[in-house]
N, C-alpha and C positions, 0 to 999 in steps of 0.2 A: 588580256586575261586578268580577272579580279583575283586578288587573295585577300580573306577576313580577315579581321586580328579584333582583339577587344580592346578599344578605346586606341586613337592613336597618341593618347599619352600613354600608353604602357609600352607602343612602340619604341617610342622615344626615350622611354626610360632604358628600355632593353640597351640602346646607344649609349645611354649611361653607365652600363655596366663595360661597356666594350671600349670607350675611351677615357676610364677612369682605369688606367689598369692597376694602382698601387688597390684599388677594392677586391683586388683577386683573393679567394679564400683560403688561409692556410691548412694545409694536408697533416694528418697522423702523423708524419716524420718531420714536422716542423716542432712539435714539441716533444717526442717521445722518439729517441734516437735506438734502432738496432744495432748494436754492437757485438763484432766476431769477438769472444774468448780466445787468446793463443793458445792451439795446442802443440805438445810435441809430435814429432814424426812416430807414427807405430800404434797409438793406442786408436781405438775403431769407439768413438763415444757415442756409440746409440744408448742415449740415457736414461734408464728407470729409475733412478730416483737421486733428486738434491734435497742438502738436508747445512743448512749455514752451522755451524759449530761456534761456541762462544766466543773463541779469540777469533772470529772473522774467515774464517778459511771456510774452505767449501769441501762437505760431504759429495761423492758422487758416485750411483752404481750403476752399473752396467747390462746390457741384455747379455752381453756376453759373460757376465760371471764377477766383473771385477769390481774391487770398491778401492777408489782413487780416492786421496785427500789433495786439494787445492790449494799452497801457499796465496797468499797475499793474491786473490784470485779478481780481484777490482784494478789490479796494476797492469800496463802493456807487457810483462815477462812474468806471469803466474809458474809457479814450479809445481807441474804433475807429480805424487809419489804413489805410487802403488800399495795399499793397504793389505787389501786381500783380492786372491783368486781363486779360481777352480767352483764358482758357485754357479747351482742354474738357474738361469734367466731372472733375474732382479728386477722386480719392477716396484720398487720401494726401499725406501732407507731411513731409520730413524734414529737418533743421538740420544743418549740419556746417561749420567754419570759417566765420561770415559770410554766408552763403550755404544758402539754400532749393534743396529738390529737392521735386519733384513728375512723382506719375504720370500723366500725361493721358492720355486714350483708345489714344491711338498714339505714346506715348514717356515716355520717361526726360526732365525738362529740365530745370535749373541756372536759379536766377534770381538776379540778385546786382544790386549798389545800390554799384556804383564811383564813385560823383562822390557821394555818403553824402548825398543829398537826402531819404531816408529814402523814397524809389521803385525797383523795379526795373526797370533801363532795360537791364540785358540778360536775354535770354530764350535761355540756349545749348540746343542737342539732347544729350543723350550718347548717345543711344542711341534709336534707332525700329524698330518692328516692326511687322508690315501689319494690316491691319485686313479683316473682308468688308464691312465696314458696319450689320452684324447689331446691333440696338440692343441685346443682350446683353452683347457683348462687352464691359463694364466692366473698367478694369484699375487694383489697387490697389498701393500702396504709395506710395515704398518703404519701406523697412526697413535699416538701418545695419546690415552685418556686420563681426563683430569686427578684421577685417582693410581695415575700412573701405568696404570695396565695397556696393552695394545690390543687397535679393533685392528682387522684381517680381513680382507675380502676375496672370495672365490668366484672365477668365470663358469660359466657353464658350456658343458661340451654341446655337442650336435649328434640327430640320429645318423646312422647307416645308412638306408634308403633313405630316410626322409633327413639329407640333409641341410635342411632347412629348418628343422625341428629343434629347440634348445634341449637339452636334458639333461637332468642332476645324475649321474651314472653314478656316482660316490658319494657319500656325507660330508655334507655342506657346500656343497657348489651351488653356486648360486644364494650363498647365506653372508652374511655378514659374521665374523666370529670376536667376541673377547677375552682377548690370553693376558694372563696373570703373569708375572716372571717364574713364578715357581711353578708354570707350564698345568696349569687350570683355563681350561676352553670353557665358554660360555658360548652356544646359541644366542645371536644379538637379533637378528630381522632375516628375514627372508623373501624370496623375489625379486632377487635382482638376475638380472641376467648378465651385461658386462661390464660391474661396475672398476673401472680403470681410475676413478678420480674420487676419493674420500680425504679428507680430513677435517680437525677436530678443530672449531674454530671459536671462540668465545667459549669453551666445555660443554659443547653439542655438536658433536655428528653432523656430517652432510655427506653426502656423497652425489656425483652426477654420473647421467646410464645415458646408453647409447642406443640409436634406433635401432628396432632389430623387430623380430617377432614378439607381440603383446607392448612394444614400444613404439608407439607412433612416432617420437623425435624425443633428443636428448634435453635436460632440463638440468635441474638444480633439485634434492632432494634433503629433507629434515630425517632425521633416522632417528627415533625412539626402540627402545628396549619392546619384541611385540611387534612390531611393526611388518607389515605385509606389502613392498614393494612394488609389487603389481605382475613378476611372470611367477607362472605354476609352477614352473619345472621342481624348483625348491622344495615345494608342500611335499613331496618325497618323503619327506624325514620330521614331519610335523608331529607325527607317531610317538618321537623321542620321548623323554622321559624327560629328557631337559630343554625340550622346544619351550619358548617362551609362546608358540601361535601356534594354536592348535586347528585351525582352520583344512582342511583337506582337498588333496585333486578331488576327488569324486564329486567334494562338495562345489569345488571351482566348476569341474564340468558338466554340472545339474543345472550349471544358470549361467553358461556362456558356450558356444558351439567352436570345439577346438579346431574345427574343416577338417576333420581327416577321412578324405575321399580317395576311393581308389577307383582306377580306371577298370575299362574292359577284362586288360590283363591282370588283373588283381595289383598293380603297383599303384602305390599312394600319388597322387595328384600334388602338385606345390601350389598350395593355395594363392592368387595374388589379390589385386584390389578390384573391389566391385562398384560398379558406377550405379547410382542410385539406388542402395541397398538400405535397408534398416538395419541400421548399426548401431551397436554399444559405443558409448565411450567413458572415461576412467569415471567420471563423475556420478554418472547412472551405475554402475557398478559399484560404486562406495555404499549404495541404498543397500545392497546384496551384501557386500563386505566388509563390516565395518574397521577392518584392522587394516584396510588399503591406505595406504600414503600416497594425498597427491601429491603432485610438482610443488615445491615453492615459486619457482618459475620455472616455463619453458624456453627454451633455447628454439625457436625454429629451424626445422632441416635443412641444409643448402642454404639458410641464411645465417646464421650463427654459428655453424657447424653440423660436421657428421661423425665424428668421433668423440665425442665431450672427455675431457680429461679433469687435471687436478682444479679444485677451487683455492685461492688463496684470499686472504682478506688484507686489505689494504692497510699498510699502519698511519698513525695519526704522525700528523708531520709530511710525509710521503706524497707524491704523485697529487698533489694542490688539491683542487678542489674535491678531488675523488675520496680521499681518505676515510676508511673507516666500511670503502663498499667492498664487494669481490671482483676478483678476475677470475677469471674460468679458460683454462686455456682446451685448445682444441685438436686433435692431431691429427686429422684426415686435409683440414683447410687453413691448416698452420697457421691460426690466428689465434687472439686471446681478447674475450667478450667481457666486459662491463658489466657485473648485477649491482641494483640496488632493491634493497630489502627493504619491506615495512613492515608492522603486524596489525590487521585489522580486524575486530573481534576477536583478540586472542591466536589467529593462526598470520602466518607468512606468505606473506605475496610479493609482486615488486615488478619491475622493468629490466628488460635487458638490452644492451647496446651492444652494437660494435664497439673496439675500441684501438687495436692496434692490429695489422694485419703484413704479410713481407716477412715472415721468417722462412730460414733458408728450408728449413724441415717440418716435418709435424711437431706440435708442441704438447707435450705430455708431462712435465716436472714443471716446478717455477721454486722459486726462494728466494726472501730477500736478505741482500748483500746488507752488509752493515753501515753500507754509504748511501742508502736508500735507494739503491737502481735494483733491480730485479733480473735473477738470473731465470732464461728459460732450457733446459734441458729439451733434447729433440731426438725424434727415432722415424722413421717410416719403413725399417725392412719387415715383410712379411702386409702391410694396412696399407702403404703409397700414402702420399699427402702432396700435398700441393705446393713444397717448396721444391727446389732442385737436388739438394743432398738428400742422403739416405740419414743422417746424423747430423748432431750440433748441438753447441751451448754456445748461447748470444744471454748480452745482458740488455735491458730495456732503459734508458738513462733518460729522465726528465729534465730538461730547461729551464724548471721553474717558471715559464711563460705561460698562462693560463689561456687553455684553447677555449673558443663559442661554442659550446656545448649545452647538451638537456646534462644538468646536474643531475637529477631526481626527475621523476615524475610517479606522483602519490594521485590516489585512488578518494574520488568524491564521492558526495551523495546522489550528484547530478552529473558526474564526468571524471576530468581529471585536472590535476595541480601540478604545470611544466614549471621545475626550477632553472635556470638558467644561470650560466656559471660568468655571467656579463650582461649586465643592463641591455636590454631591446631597443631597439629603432621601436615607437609606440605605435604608428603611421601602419606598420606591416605587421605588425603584431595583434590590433586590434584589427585585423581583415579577415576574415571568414575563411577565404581563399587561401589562408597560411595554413590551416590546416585539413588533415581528413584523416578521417580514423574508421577502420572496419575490424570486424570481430571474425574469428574462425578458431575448429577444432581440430583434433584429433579423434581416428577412430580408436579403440581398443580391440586390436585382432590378433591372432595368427598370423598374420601377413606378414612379412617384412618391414616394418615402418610403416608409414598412414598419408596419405595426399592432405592439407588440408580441405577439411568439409565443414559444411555451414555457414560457407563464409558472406557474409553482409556488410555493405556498406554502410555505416552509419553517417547520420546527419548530425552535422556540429551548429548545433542552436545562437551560443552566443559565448563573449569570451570577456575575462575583464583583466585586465592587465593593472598589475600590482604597482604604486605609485614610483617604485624604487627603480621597477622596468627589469626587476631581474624572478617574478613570476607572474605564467600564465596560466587562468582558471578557464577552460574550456567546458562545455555545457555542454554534452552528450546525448541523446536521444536513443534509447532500447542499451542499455548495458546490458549486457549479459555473464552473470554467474558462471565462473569457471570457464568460459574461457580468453583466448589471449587477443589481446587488442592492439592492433597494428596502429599506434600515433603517426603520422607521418606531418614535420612541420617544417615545408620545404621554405615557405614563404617568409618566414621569422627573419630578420636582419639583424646582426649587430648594432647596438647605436652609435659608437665611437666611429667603427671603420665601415658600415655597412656591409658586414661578412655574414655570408650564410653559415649554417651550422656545419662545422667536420662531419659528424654525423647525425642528421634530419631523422632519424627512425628512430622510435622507442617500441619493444613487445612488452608488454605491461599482462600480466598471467591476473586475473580478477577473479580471486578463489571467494572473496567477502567483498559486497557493495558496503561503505560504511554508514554507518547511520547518520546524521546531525541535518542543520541548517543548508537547504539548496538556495542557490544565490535566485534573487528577486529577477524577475524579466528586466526590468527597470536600470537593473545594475550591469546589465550586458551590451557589449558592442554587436550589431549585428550588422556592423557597414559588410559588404561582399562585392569584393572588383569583382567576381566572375560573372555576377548577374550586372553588370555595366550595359550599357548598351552598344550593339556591336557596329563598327563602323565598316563598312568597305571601302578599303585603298589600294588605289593601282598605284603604280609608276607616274603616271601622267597628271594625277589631284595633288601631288606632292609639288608645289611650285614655291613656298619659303623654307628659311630654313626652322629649325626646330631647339627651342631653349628649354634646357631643364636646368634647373639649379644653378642659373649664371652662363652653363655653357651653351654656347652656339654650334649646333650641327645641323654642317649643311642641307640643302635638299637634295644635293645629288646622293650623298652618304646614305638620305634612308634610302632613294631610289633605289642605290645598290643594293642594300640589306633588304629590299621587299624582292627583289630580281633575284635575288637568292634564294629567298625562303620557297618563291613560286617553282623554279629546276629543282628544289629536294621531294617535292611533294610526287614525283614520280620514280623517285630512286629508292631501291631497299634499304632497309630501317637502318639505320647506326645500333652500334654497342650501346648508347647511350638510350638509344629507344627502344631497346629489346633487354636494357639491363634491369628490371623491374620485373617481367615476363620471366626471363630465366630464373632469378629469387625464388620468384612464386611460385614455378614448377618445381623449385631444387634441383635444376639443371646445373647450376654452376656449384652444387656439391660435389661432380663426377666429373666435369669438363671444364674447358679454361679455352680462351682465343686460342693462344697458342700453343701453349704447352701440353704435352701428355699429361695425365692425371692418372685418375680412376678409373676413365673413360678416355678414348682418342680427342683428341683438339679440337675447337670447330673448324680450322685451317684443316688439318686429316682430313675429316666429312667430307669439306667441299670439296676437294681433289678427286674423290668416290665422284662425281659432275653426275647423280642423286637428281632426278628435278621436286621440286618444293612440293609436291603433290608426294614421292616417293619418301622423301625425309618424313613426312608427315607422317606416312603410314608405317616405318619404323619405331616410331616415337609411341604409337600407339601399340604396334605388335615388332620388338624387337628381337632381331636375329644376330646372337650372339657369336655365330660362329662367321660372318661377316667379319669379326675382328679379333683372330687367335690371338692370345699373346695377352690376353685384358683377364685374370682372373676373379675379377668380379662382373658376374652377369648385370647389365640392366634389365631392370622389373619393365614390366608393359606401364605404360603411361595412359589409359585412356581417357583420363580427366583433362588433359590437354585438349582444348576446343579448337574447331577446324579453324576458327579465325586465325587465335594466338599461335595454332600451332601452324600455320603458314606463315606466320609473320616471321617468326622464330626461323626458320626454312628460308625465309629469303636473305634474312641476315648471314646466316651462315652460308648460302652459295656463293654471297659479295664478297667474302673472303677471298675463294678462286678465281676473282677475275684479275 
């Protein structure tokens, strides 16, 4: 039996990789260490909000009510003390003069500790706003603005029947608000729907939203005074006398169709996703809207998260090469993502990476410690997240050992410009084959979230690698305006160790192509291993052995590795070949190998013994009541192709055998 491969020097290199074993790549926890905070017995820290105090100790408040101060909270015996209790649900905490600020469900409130017993024995209001009661309505912050005042931000409830529907039931849900101390509310933006993650960074607003209805996937947002977020439900109150955006529903639903279908029985239909439909998205809507705010970046779904929580910005000195970008932590996939900002033509745009992933809980707080490690605050009762606890605070401690990493990657005339946080191997750098890069969007609906649509392959033309070896300029072909472009640069090598990148993927959000200089044909590499010419080898044409780089391997060695590769070509995919698939579809936002999640395990599924035809027709039409106990429904998937979604089906029945 023959099996292909491209060049049987790449073969022999692959040997390369496999008896050099000190070139094995170091992982996220070789340089970025998660660390348990000790707690004492008794307190339950599902954390809404950290907040570092000037001598070093740590703010911390609780869903449950309470706000802790942290002793010496970077040392192995931190002393918990109890500040204040009896508050509801805190999902924010701010320090200014002496004195604690916290958002509770239905107010702004001051807590301060005048007789310095190290207790808060007053509990002032500065400001209250009504509530329907809707257990949605979460309200986080605050947030310090430059001028001292606090921004606020309100969730938005859900209808009755339709609940699936967001809705401002009271003033200002779903708005952005700014409170004075002497308790003056200002209308700041509206359309947000669950904004959980704001703060003020360089003295400008940002806040990040989470997929939902009118949110195709969570991002990274600029908040100006005026500013029109993107859901309706807010325009409610646009009426006001002190609305800074006077834009209205009626006017929203004169130029987008909000699906409200009702059936036979006159009951509303839950709108889900339509396959091959003419759809809006946020950009074509900006023509219509001018007060809409896009993304500065998006965060893609089930790839970067399903929850987006707080942004913090990195300080100078801090976490090496990174400093100066954000983190963006996440609480459904308890990880914490990477942005790097640029401004092109005057607006913001930029890349997003993974970057540290393994926390015990969701992560929804972060702050940093005065020793430069980062503390992350964690919750998952009532949203589930994909660590093991319900709660935690871990701190995040760098090595100072500088990982192979995309530093940056900035936005061309003709492509893109990969910074690299370590000279390149130039050999794999200048190969065509190191990279690929495709575009795709988001809808703007009612729906629930958004599949990616639009999405293209693009061709990488040519690439020129910087004399230093630590940037590459790739040559792109059809960029596309507004939206997000998938880098993938699996092929790059380190030059010192030959290590592939910790993490190969950049989403780079292209709100502006920029103007200038596109680089000369002339100036570009266009070598590409993949157009090599393909050789066919058995077992049997393999009769010497094989030298790369001084080392001698044998011929029996590759015979083995080709004996191998020909028995996998009949057996269902590995994790490893259906973990690109799952990404794409944001399958692994809800599900995990093992572990419960959102969703049952792919180990569950298979014990259902399902055949791959059956999984298939699930994935497309799901039956929720298959698995009580999961109170988040799965949406219908029909964008799954019978291919991928059979492949995906075999991988998970190999789990059951």
């Amino acid at each position: 039996m023959k099996h292909t491969f491209k060049m049987l020097a790449m073969l022999a290199l692959s040997f390369n990789y496999t008896f050099t074993q000190a070139q094995e790549t170091p992982k996220e926890e070789d340089f970025f260490k998660i660390m348990k905070v000790r707690m004492p017995e008794g307190p339950v820290l599902e954390v809404g909000g950290l907040v570092t105090l000037p001598n070093g100790d740590l703010g911390i408040s609780t869903r449950r009510g309470d706000v802790f101060i942290v002793e010496n909270p970077t040392s192995n015996r931190p002393y918990f003390r109890k500040f204040a209790t009896g508050l509801h649900e805190i999902l924010g905490l701010a320090y200014k003069e002496g004195a604690f600020y916290v958002a509770q469900r239905g107010e702004l409130t001051k807590l301060m500790d005048r007789n310095m017993d190290g207790k808060a024995e007053v509990y002032e209001t500065i400001y209250a706003w009504p509530l329907s009661g809707h257990y949605h309505e979460y309200s986080f912050g605050p947030k310090i603005a430059p001028d001292g005042s606090f921004f606020v931000t309100g969730n938005v409830a859900f209808g009755d029947q339709e609940w699936w529907r967001a809705e401002s039931r009271v003033p200002m849900r779903g708005w952005a608000m700014n409170i004075t101390e002497d308790g003056k509310m200002k209308p700041w933006a509206a359309g947000m729907r669950s904004p959980a993650g704001l703060n003020v960074i360089d003295g400008q607003l940002y806040y990040t939203e989470n997929q939902g209805d009118w949110v195709g996937s969570g991002g990274v947002w600029k908040v100006n005074e005026g500013d029109f977020m993107g859901h309706p439900a807010s325009l409610a109150w646009t009426k006001r006398s002190d609305s800074p955006l006077k834009m209205t529903q009626d006017f929203f639903y004169s130029k987008i169709d909000e699906r409200r279908i009702k059936d036979q029985n006159g009951y509303y239909i839950k709108p889900e996703n339509r396959v091959n439909e003419n759809f809006k998205t946020l950009f074509d809507m900006k023509k219509e809207f001018p007060d809409l705010r896009l993304p500065a970046v998006w965060l893609p779904y089930g790839i970067l998260g399903i929850s987006t929580s707080e942004p913090v910005k990195i300080p100078k000195g801090t976490f090496g090469p990174f400093e100066g970008q954000l983190l963006v932590g996440d609480q459904g996939m308890s990880i914490i993502s990477r942005v790097f900002l640029e401004k092109v033509n005057g607006e913001e745009q930029g890349a997003a990476f993974l970057f540290r992933s393994g926390f015990r809980s969701g992560v929804l707080r972060m702050a940093w410690g005065q020793d430069g490690s980062l503390f992350v605050g964690e919750t998952n009762r009532g949203w589930g997240s994909a660590g093991d606890a319900n709660e935690g605070l871990e701190r995040l401690v760098y090595n100072n050992k500088t990982p192979f990493e995309m530093k940056a990657v900035r936005a061309m005339p003709d492509g893109f410009e990969i910074e690299f946080t370590s000279p390149v191997d130039l050999k794999s750098a200048n190969d065509l084959a190191s990279y690929d890069v495709e575009s795709f969007i988001y809808k703007y609906q009612p729906v629930y979230g958004s599949p990616p649509v639009n999405t293209e392959k693009l061709k990488v033309m040519g690439v020129k690698v910087s004399a230093d070896g630590l940037k590459a300029r790739i040559v792109v072909e059809n960029l596309r305006k507004y939206y997000i472009h998938t880098i993938k640069v699996d092929g790059v090598r380190e030059k010192q160790n030959f290590y592939s990148l910790v993490h190969p993927v950049a989403y780079y959000t292209l709100n502006n192509i920029p103007a200038g200089e596109k680089l000369a044909a002339n100036e570009w590499s266009t070598r590409n291993s993949n157009s090599d010419p393909v050789v066919n080898v058995t077992p049997a044409s393999v009769k010497k052995p094989i030298s790369v780089k001084g080392k001698v391997i044998p011929a029996k060695k590759v015979t083995e590795q080709i004996t191998a590769e020909v028995k996998t070509v009949a057996k269902a995919p590995t994790y490893t070949e259906v973990k690109g698939l799952l990404a794409n579809y944001t399958c692994m936002a809800c599900h995990n190998p093992t572990k419960r999640q959102i969703g049952p395990s792919f180990t569950d599924i298979a014990k259902r013994k399902y055949s791959n035809e059956k999984i298939l027709q699930l994935i497309h039409n799901p039956k929720p009541e298959n698995w009580p106990g999961y109170s988040t429904e799965m949406p219908p998937m029909p964008q799954v192709t019978k291919v991928d979604g059979l492949k995906i089906a075999a991988y998970i029945n190999s789990l059951g055998k």
